[in-house]
C-alpha positions in Angstrom: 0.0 0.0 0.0 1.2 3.7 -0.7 -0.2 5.5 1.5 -0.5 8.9 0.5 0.4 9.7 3.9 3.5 7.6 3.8 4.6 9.7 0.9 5.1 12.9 2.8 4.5 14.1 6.5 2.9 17.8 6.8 5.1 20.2 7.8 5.7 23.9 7.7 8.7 25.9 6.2 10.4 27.8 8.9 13.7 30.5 8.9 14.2 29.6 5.0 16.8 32.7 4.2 17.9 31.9 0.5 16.3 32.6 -2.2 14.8 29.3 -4.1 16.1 30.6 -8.0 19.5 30.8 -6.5 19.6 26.9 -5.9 18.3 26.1 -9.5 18.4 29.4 -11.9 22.0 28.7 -12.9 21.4 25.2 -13.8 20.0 23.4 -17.0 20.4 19.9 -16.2 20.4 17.2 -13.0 23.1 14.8 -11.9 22.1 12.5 -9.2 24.9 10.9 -7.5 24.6 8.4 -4.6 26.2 5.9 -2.4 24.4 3.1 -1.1 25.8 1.0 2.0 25.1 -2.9 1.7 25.9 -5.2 -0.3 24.0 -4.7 -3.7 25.3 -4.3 -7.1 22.9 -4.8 -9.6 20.6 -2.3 -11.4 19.0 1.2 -9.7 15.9 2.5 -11.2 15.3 6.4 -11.7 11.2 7.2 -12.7 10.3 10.6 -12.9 7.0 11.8 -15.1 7.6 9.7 -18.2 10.8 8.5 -17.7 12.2 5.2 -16.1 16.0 5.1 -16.1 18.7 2.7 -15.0 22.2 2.1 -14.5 24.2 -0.5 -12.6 25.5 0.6 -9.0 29.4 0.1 -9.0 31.8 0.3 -6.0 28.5 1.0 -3.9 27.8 4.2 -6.1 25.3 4.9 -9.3 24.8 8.4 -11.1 22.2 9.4 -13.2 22.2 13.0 -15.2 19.2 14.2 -17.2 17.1 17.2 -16.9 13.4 19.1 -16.3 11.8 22.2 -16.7 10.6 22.1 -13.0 10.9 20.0 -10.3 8.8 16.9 -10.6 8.3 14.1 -7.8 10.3 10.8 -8.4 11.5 8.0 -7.1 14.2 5.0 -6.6 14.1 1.5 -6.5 16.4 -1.7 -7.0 15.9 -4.6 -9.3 13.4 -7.5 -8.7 10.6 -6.7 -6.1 11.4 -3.9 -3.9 10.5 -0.6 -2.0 11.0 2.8 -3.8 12.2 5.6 -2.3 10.9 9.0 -3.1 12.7 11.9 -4.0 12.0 15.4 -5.9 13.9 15.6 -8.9 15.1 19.4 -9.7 18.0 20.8 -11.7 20.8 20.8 -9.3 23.7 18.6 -8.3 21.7 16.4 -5.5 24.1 14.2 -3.6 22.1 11.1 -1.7 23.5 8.5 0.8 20.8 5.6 1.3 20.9 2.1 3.1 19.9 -1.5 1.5 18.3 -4.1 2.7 16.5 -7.1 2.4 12.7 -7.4 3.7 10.8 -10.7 3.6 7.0 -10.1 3.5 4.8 -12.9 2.8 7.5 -15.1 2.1 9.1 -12.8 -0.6 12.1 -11.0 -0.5 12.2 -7.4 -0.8 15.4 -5.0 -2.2 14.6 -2.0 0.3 16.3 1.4 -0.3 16.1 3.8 2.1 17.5 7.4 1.7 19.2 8.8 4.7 20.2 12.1 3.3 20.1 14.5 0.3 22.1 17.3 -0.5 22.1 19.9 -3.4 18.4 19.9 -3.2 15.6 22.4 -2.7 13.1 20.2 -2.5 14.4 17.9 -0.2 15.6 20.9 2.9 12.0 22.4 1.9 10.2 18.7 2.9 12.5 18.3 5.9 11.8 22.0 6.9 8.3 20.9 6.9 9.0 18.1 8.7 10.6 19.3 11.6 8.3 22.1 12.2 5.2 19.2 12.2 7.4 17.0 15.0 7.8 20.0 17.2 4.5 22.0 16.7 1.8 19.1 16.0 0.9 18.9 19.9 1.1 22.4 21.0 -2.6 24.6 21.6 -2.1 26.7 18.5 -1.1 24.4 15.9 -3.8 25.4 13.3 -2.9 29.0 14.0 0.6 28.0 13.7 -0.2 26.1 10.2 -2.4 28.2 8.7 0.4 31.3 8.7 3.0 28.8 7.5 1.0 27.7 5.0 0.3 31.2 4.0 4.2 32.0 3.9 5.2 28.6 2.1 2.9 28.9 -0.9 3.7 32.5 -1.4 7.3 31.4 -1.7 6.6 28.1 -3.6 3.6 28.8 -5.7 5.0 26.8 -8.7 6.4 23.7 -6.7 4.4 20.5 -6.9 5.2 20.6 -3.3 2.6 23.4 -2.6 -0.2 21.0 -4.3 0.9 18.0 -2.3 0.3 19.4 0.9 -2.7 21.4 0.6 -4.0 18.0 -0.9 -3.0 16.4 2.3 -4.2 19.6 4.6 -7.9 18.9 2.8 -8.2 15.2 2.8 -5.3 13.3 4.7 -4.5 15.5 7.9 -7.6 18.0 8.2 -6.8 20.6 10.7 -7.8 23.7 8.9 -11.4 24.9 8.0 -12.6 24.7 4.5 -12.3 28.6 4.1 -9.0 28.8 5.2 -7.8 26.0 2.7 -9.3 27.6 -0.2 -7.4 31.0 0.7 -4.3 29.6 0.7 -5.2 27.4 -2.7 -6.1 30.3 -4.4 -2.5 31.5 -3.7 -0.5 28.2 -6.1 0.3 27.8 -9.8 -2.5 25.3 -10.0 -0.5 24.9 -14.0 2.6 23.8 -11.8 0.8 21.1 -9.5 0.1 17.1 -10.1 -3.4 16.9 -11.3 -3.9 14.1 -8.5 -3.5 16.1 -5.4 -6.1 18.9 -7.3 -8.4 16.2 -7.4 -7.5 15.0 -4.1 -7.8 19.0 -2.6 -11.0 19.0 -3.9 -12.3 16.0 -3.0 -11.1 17.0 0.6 -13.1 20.3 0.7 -16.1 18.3 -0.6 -15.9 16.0 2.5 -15.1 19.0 5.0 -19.0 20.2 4.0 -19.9 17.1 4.9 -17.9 14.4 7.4 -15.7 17.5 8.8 -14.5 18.2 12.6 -17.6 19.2 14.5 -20.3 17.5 12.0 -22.3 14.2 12.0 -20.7 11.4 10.7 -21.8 9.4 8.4 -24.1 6.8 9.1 -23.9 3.6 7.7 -24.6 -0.2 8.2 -22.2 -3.0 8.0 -21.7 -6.9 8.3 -19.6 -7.7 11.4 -17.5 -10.7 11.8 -19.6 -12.9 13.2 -22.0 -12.6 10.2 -24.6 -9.7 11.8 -25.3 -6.3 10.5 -24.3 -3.3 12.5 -24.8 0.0 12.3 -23.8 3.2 13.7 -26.5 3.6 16.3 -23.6 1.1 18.1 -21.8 4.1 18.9 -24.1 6.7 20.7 -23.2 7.5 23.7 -19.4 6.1 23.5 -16.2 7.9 22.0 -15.4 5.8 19.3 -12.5 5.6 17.4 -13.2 4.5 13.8 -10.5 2.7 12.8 -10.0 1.6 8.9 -7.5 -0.8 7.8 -7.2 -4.3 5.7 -5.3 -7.7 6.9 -3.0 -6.5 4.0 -1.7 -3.2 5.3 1.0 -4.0 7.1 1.4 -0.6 8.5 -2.4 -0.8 9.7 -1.7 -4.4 11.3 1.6 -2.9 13.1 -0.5 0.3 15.2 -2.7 -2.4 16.2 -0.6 -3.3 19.5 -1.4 0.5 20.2 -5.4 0.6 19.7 -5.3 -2.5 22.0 -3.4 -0.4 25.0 -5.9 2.8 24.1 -9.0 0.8 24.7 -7.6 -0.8 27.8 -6.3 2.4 29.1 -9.5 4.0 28.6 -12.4 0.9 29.1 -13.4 3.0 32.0 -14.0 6.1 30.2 -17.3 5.3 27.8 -14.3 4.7 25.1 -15.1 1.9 22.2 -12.9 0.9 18.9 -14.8 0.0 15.9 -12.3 -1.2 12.8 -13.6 -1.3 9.7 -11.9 -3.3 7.1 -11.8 -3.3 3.2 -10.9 -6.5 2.9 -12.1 -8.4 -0.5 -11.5 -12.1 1.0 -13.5 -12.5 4.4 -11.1 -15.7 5.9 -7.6 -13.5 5.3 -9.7 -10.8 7.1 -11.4 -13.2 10.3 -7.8 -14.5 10.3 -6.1 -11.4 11.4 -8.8 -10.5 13.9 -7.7 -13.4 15.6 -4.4 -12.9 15.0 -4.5 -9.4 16.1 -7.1 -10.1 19.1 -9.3 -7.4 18.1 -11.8 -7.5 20.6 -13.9 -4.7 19.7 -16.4 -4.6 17.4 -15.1 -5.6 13.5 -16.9 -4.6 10.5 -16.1 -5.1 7.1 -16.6 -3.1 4.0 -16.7 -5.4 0.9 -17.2 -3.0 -1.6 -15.9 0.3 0.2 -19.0 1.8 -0.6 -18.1 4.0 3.2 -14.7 4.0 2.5 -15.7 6.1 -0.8 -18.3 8.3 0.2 -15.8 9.4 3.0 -13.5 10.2 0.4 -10.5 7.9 2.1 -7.3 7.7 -0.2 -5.3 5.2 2.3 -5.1 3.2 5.3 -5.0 3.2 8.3 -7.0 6.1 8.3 -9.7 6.7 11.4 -12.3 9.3 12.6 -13.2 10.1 16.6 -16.3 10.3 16.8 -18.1 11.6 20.0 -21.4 9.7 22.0 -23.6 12.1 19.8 -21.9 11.1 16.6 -20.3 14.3 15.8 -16.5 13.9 14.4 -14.2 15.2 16.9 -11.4 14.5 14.7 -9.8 13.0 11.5 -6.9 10.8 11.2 -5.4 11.4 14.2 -2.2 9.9 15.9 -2.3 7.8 19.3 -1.2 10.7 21.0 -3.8 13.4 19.9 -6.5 10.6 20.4 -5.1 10.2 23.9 -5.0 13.5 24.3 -8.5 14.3 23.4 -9.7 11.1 25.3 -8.0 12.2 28.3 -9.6 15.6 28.5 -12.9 14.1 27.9 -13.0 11.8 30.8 -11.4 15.0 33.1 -14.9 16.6 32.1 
């Protein structure tokens, strides 16, 4: 699964002094130089828009040199099944060190790259700028006032990097903290020529659902088979905070924060809290199999032909909605922490 998500964290740019031309105005072309540690020396994969290139690593090292008329996302990824890695592609001289690795998932191995650092590129201090500002500011009081005049600053600065579109696509759909009216301010503000027509449909399939599913409106009521063959609905959740949880036996990333929602429910039993995951599994044993597996003991409901997972607009899992005991979304794909957090202050009521 790629979860949109897992492609990029939302961040803000903070104490950005140079000028973004002066990194690529000069410049016509890309090289791409890296290093890999591990012990792998067969063929590395460049794609970027149209273009899939390759060359063999030697000595631990691989270069590829080519060139675009603005930066464009990418990626890298070995021979034979693998992992990509992403990476902007701009042009500059962009230096990268990565790791390899093998991975064995369903008994099949995996080549796994992982890029540790970049240098030479705007893109990548720009998404790491982000990044750092998210980590430290994502828990504090003012976060959306924090992100909304970041946001403001970053597009102004970026309003023809792809970048810009791939985070107000998140802001609207993956990570909603912003109000509808504040999102379409600050979209009005890109080079919508410059963005990935994906994350425009994506931003506006995210302000669609804010009218609708949003913090602070009634979620969407719907009825489900659970696992033991019985329709639910959601008149199961009045008067209970419940955590909506969706996921699939096949997301591994879902099946790994599962340790986690077993700990929240315990920690909070006491509190009027509940769990309901809903799957989108397509084969029902593979999906009563990691139930068990799992020991999800809350109720389990499964979505066979995602018919909520689409009208709730959902591009990945694990994705999940708090709901409140009047049915009213308290908030949208939160972390463990901001659903303790919000838990916590409910039972201190």
């Amino acid at each position: 699964m790629k979860n949109i998500f897992t492609i990029l964290i939302i961040c803000i740019l903070i104490g950005c002094k140079e000028n973004p031309k002066k990194e690529t105005a000069e410049k016509e072309s890309f090289s791409l130089k890296g290093t890999i540690n591990g012990d792998y020396s067969d063929y590395i994969y460049l794609n970027y828009g149209n273009v899939k290139d390759s060359t063999k690593v030697l000595n631990n090292s691989f270069e590829f040199n080519g060139m675009v008329k603005t930066p464009i996302p990418g990626s890298l990824n070995l021979q034979g099944y693998y992992t990509s890695a992403d990476i902007y592609i701009e042009n500059s001289d962009i230096l990268i060190q990565a790791d390899f690795k093998t991975q064995i998932q369903n008994e099949i191995k995996y080549n796994v790259l992982k890029i540790n650092d970049i240098k030479g590129s705007y893109s990548a201090r720009i998404q790491n700028e982000y990044k750092e500002f998210y980590q430290a500011n994502q828990n504090k009081e003012n976060f959306k006032s924090l992100l909304y005049e970041k946001l403001k600053s970053f597009i102004e600065e970026n309003k023809n990097h792809p970048l810009s579109g791939t985070i107000l696509a998140e802001n609207a759909l993956i990570e909603p903290v912003l109000t509808k009216s504040e999102l379409i301010e600050i979209y009005a503000k890109i080079d919508t020529t410059q963005q990935n027509k994906e994350d425009l449909e994506m931003f506006k399939m995210g302000i669609a659902n804010l009218d609708e599913y949003g913090i602070n409106k009634p979620f969407l009521k719907f009825t489900l088979p659970n696992s033991k063959g019985k329709n639910d609905d959601t008149t199961s959740f009045l008067g209970k905070t419940t955590l909506v949880d969706f996921w699939a036996s096949w997301c591994r990333p879902c099946r790994i924060k599962h340790p986690d929602l077993i700990r929240l429910k315990k920690k909070f039993e006491k509190d009027n809290f509940d769990i309901v995951s809903v799957s989108i599994d397509d084969n029902k044993k593979n999906w009563i199999q990691a139930i068990a597996k799992d020991n999800l003991t809350w109720t389990n409901l499964i979505d066979f032909d995602k018919q909520v997972y689409n009208e709730l607009g959902i591009q990945g899992i694990p994705f999940n909605y708090l709901i409140d005991e009047n049915e009213i979304v308290l908030g949208i794909n939160l972390s463990i922490i901001e659903i303790e957090k919000i838990v916590s202050e409910k039972a201190s009521r």
